[in-house]
VOGU-3710 file (C-alpha; in Angstrom, 3 decimals, decimal comma):
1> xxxxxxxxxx> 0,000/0,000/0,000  1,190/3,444/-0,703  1,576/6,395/1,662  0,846/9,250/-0,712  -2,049/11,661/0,632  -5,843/10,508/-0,350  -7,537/14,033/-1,424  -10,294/14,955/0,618  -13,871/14,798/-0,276  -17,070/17,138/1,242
11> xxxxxxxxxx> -20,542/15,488/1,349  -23,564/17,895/2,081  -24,172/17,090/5,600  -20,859/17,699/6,894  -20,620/20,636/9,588  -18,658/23,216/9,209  -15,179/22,594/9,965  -13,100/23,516/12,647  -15,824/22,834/15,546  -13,392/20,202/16,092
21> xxxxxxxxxx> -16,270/17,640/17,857  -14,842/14,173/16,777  -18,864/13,443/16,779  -19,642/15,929/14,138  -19,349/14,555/10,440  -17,352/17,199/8,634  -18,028/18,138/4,549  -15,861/16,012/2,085  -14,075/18,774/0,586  -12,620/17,974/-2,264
31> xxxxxxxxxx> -9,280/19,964/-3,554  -9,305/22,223/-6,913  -6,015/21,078/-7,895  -4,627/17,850/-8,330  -2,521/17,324/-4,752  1,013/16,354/-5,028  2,288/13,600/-6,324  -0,946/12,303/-7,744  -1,187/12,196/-11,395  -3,715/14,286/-13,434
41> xxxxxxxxxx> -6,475/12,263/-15,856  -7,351/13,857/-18,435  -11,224/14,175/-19,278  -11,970/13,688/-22,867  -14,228/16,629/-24,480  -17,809/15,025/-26,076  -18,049/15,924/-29,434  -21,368/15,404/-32,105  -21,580/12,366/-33,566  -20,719/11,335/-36,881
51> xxxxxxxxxx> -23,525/11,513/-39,007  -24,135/8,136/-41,081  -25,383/8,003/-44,627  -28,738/6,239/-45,202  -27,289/2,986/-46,610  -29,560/1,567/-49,600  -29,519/-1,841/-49,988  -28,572/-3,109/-53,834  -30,485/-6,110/-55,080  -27,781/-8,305/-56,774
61> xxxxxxxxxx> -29,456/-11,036/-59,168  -28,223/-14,477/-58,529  -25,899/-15,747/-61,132  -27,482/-18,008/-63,817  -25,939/-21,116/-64,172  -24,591/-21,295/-68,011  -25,205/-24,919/-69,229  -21,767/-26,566/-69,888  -21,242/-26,866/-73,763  -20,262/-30,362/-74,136
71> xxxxxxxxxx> -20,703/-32,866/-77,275  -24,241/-33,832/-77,242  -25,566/-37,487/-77,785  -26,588/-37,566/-81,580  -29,957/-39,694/-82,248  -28,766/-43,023/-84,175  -31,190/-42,999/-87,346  -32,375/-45,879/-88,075  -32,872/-46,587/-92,245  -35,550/-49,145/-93,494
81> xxxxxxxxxx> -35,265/-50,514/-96,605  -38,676/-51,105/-98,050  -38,774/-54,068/-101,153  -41,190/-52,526/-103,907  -43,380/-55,269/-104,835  -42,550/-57,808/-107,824  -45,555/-56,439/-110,590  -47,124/-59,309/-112,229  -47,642/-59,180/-115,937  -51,283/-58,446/-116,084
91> xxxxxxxxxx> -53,485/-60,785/-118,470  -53,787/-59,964/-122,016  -57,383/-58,875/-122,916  -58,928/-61,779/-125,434  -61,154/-60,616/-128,148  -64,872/-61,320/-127,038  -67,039/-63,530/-129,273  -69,108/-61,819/-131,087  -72,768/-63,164/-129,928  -74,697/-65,150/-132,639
101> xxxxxxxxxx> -77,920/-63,933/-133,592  -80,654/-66,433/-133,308  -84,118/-65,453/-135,856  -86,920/-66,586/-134,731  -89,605/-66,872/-136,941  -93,413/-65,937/-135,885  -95,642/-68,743/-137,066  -98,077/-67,313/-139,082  -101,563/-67,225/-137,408  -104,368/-68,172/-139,433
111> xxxxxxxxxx> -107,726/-66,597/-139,002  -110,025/-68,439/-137,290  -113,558/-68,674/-139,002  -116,393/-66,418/-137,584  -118,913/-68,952/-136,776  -122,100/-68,152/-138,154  -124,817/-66,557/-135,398  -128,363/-67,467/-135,668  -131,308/-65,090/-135,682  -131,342/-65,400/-131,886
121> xxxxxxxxxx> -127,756/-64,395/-130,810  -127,653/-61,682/-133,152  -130,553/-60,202/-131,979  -128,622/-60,622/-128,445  -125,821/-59,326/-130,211  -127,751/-55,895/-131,353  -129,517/-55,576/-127,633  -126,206/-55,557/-125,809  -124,607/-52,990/-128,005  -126,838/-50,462/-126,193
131> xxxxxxxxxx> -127,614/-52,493/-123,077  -124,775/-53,122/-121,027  -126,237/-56,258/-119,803  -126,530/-59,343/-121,793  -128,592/-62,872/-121,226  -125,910/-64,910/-120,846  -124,604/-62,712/-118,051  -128,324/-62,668/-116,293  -128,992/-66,236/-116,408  -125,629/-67,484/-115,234
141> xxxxxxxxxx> -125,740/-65,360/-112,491  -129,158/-66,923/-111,886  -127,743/-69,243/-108,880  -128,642/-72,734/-111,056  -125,305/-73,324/-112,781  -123,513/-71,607/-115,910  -122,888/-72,320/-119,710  -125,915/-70,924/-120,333  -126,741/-70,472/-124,208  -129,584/-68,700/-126,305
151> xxxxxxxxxx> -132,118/-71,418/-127,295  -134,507/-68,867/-129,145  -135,724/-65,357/-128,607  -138,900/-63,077/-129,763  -139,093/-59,219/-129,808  -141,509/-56,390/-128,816  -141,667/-53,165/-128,956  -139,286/-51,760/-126,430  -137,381/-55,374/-126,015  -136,725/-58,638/-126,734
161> xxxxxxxxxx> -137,320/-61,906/-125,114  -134,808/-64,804/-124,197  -134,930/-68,296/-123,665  -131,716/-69,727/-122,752  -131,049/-73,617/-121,449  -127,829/-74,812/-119,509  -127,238/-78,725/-120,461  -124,631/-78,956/-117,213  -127,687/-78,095/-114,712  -130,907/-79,163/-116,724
171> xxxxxxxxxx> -132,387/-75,679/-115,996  -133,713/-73,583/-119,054  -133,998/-69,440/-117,993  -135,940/-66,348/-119,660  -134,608/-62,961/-119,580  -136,682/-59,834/-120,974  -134,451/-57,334/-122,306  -135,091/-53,854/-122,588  -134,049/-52,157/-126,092  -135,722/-48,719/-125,033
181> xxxxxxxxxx> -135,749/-46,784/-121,888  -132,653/-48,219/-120,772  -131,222/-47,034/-117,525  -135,055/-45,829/-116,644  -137,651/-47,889/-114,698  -140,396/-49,012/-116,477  -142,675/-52,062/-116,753  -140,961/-54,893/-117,984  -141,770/-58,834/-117,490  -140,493/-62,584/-118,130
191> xxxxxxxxxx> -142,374/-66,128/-117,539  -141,283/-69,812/-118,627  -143,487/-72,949/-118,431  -142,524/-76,164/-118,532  -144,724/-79,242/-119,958  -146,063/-81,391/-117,245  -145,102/-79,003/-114,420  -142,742/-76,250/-113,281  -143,458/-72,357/-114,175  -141,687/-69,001/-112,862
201> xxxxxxxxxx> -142,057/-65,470/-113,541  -141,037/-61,709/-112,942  -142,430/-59,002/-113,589  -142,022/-55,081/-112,025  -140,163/-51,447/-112,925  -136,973/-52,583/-113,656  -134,180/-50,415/-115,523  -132,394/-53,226/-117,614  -134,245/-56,568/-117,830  -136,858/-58,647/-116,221
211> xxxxxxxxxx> -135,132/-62,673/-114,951  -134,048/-64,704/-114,321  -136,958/-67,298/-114,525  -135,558/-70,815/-113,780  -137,295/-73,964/-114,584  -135,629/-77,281/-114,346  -136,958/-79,079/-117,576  -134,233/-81,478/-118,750  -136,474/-83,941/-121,500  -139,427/-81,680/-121,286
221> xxxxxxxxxx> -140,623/-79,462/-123,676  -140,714/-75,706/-122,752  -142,660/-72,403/-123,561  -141,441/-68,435/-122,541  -143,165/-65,056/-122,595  -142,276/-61,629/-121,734  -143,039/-57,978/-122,876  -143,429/-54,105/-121,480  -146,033/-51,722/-120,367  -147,533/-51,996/-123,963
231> xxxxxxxxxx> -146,477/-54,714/-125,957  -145,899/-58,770/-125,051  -144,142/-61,349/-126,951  -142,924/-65,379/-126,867  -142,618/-68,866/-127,696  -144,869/-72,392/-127,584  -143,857/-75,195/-126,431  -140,428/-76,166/-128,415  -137,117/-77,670/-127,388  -138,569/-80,973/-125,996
241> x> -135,223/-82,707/-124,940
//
């Protein structure tokens, strides 16, 4: 330890000095000027601080990566060789035969002979060619079998009476055609008789004909009548078989 002086120090509640009461607690007094022998410190002078720039930060962009040039991998090509197919020799057209034309020859058709009409069918003949009914067409539709065929006739004024016969059935038939007033109604009748039994008749306002009458008179002789309003006509017994 050394034995150079201490310096003194006052505090506030130290008396006075010089009362000289060892109870009394005396000022630190403090000297002016350094005391001997103890070495002056020097008390740096404050000064303003340095004023610092604003710093602004700089964006640096990251360093792209440059792709190493090196040799790169070339594709291996690959080369088909396609075989062009072997053309076949193609058929030499033939010459076609010329078809053979075959004549046929149309027989010659001979005309067959108009057979002769009696006095009855042409009479038929003439009443059809304004009536578009004929007695054929009335008595075969008369319900007693067909092939029915003019057997004689007698006319009137305004028709002309029928007597037909069917040898497949045995039935003979009278039809009364009308030659005037066709397509009108008007009076207009038909009867048939046969010998030793069997009779029909018609008779009313009919537009066409009068008929069918049907009698079944196979072997028996037969007799017809018929007429219109005004005039009458027919047959006596004939055609016995």
């Amino acid at each position: 330890m050394s034995d150079a002086p201490h310096p003194q120090v006052t505090v506030p509640w130290a008396t006075s000095p010089g009362t000289g009461d060892s109870d009394d607690v005396l000022p630190l007094e403090l000297p002016t000027e350094n005391p001997t022998g103890v070495p002056s410190v020097a008390v740096p002078t404050l000064t303003a601080a340095p004023t610092v720039p604003p710093v602004t930060p700089t964006r640096t962009a990251p360093a792209r990566k440059r792709p190493t040039a090196g040799p790169s991998a070339r594709p291996t090509v690959t080369v088909t060789t396609t075989r062009k197919p072997t053309e076949r020799p193609k058929p030499s057209a033939s010459a076609k035969p010329t078809p053979t034309r075959t004549v046929t020859k149309t027989p010659t058709v001979k005309p067959k002979p108009t057979p002769t009409k009696t006095e009855a069918e042409r009479e038929a003949a003439a009443a059809q060619a304004s009536n578009p009914y004929s007695p054929q067409q009335v008595c075969n539709s008369g319900g007693h079998g067909s092939g029915f065929y003019v057997q004689r006739s007698a006319s009137f004024s305004g028709g002309t009476t029928y007597q037909l016969y069917s040898a497949s059935s045995g039935y003979n038939c009278v039809v009364t055609m009308k030659t005037t007033d066709i397509g009108k109604a008007t009076e207009v009748w038909a009867s048939l008789e046969a010998q030793g039994g069997g009779s029909d008749s018609d008779r009313g306002s009919y537009k066409y004909y009068a008929g069918p009458v049907m009698v079944y008179a196979k072997g028996k002789c037969v007799k017809f009548a018929g007429g219109g309003p005004t005039d009458s006509t027919g047959g006596d017994w004939a055609n016995c078989g």
